[in-house]
C-alpha positions, 0 to 999 in steps of 0.5 A: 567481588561479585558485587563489583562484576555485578554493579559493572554489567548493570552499568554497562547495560543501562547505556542507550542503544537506539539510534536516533533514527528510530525515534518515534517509530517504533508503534505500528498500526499493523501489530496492535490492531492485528493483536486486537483482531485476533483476540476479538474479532468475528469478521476480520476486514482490517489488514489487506490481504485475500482469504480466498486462494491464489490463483490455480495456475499460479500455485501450479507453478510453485508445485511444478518448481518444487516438485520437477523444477531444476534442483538449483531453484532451490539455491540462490540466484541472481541477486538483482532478480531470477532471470526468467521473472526480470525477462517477463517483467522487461517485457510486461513493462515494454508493453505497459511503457511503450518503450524499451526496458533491460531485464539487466539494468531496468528491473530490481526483484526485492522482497515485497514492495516494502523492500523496494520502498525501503530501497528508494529512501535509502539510495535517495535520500540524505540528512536535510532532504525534503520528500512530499508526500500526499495524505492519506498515505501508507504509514511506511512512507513517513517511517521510511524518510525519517529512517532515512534522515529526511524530512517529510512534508505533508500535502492533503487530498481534500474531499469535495462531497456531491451537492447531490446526496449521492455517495462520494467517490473517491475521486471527489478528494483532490490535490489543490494544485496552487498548494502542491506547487507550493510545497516544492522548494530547492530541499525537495528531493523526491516525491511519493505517488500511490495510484491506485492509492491506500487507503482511499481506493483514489485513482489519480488522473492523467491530468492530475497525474500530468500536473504532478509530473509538470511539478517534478520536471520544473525542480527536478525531483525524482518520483517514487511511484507506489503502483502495486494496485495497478491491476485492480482499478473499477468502473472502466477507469484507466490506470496511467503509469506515472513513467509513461508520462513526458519526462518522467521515465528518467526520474521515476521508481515503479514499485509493484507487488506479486502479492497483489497483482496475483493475490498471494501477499504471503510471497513477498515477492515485488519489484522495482523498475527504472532508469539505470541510473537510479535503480544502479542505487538501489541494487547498492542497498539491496546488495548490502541488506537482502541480496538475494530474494526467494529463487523458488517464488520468483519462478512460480511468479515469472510462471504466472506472468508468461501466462498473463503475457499470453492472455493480455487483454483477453477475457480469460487473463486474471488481470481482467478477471480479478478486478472484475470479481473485487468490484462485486465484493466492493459493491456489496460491502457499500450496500452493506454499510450504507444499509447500516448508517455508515457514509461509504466512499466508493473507490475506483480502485484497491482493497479498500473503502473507507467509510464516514462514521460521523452518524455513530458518534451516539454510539461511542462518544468522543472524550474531549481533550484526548490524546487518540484520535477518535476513529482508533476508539471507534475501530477498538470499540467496534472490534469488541463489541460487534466483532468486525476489525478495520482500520482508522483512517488517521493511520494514513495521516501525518500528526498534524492532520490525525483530528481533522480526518478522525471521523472515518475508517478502512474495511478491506473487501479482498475477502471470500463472500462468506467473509463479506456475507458474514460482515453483512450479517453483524452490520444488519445486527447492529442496525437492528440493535441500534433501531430497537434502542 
């Protein structure tokens, strides 16, 4: 008799239980290099996230709600966004729009950016539906469509390097428009812009921004504008919102992210704005996976906007200061890996700059006929044996294009200056090593 009851439970557990829609989805870039860079790393400039502090004011406020805050704060609140942080945000946007926007109807708070994301693909998107997305792209995107039961369909930035030796910038990689265009069709049914973009540090122009939304009118697809970056732009560029443009506010989601605005990504406090009509659908799925967000992290957050609100465009608002405070650090970290033989790409915006690491191919030769792409060897490579993690570039890209953009990878520069001094150091160290030999 045990045996039978025992046959039985073995048969009953070896039935497949993953649903279809998570097929090859299940690696993440995050967690495996995240696991190699606390084993090995000295200097971590791989994941985006600040080690330096949140700004005073705004983990004031969070002591302030703690401590002599209303007692319900510590409750739920309204599922679709605390009050006062829907309030400010309407009233940010109606500036940053130029156009009226309802706390009510035209905000959604979601649990970070992802959740926003998360939310979009699955109120838009349905067996058959096509969604471009332009490369390199943050990995969720592609997972997130497929979960959704839609296809992605690739379009490359493609890099045009200076005739002049200087260091490229990122706005030397650029969207063919004759190829964009042509990957519009009657199945597309949204597209997905990252400005400032991840991982390039890309900050799309109005005029490349204005070719995109000419494309959206014409075939009538929605936009998924990912604009959580939209504070830390450099060298005087102007970021432009993708909805301010002419027909774009009725078919666009602006998603954004307190994490990065107010550089506490441990928060996971973001939002999603819109037209009634497309965010009515992203509350259905918010309502039926999270509900409600953090009461006591959204005030803090509604706290540190009312003060921005204030200071706007004033020298002492911290969207003026953090931006000014990150070009210096990515300033340095180019010096420091252009010094060391690596091909540095200036971004124009983020936490990132990637880097060309064709000159160290001496250093880790390329396996023929392998599987892995050549930067995740380097970046493994590189975290054991000189101690610094990054990121490689191919992450960002579709299974089609992972060789072809093999041959660079990502530091982040949001870090403390010790962070990026000691960066520096093991840089100079392997510069010296490689001199020697």
């Amino acid at each position: 008799q045990t045996y039978f009851l025992s046959h039985s439970l073995q048969a009953k557990m070896s039935r497949p239980v993953q649903a279809r829609r998570l097929e090859g989805i299940d690696k993440n870039i995050w967690v495996d290099f995240g696991r190699l860079a606390a084993t090995y790393s000295k200097v971590n400039l791989g994941q985006g996230f600040p080690d330096f502090p949140a700004p005073d004011f705004l983990t004031e406020a969070l002591t302030r709600a703690l401590g002599g805050g209303s007692h319900m704060l510590h409750q739920y609140t309204r599922p679709f966004g605390h009050l006062p942080l829907v309030k400010v945000l309407a009233q940010f946007f109606e500036k940053l729009l130029g156009r009226d926007v309802d706390p009510m109807t035209n905000v959604m708070v979601t649990v970070g950016a992802l959740q926003a994301l998360f939310c979009c693909f699955q109120a838009f998107v349905d067996e058959g539906d096509e969604v471009i997305i332009i490369e390199p792209f943050f990995d969720c995107y592609e997972s997130m469509v497929k979960m959704a039961g839609g296809t992605p369909v690739f379009v490359p930035l493609r890099p045009n390097p200076p005739k002049d030796g200087k260091l490229m910038s990122s706005a030397d990689w650029q969207l063919d428009p004759a190829e964009l265009a042509s990957k519009f069709s009657k199945r597309t049914k949204a597209i997905v812009l990252n400005s400032p973009n991840n991982p390039l540090g890309k900050v799309f122009s109005r005029g490349e921004l204005e070719m995109i939304a000419e494309l959206c009118v014409k075939h009538d697809v929605l936009c998924i504008s990912d604009e959580v970056y939209e504070w830390l732009v450099y060298d005087g560029k102007q970021h432009t919102r993708t909805a301010s443009l002419q027909g774009m506010w009725d078919r666009t989601v602006t998603i954004g992210s307190a994490g990065k605005t107010f550089s506490a990504t441990g928060w996971k406090v973001g939002w999603a704005v819109g037209p009634d009509r497309l965010l009515q659908h992203l509350r259905t799925v918010h309502q039926n996976s999270v509900y409600v967000c953090a009461t006591i992290a959204q005030e803090a957050v509604a706290q540190g906007f009312q003060r921005e609100l204030m200071l706007y465009g004033k020298p002492e608002s911290y969207f003026v200061q953090l931006p000014q405070e990150l070009q210096q650090k990515r300033d340095w970290l180019v010096q420091s890996l252009d010094a060391v033989g690596m091909k540095p790409i200036i971004p124009e915006g983020t936490y990132y700059v990637v880097a060309d690491i064709s000159p160290f191919k001496s250093d880790v030769p390329d396996v023929p006929n392998s599987d892995e792409p050549y930067d995740y060897r380097f970046a493994k490579w590189m975290v054991k044996n000189k101690g610094i993690a990054a990121i490689p570039l191919s992450t960002f890209y579709s299974e089609a294009h992972k060789k072809i953009y093999s041959n660079f990878i990502r530091f982040c520069f949001a870090k403390e200056e010790a962070t990026l001094k000691a960066a520096n150091d093991l840089l100079e160290k392997w510069k010296q090593e490689k001199t020697s030999s």
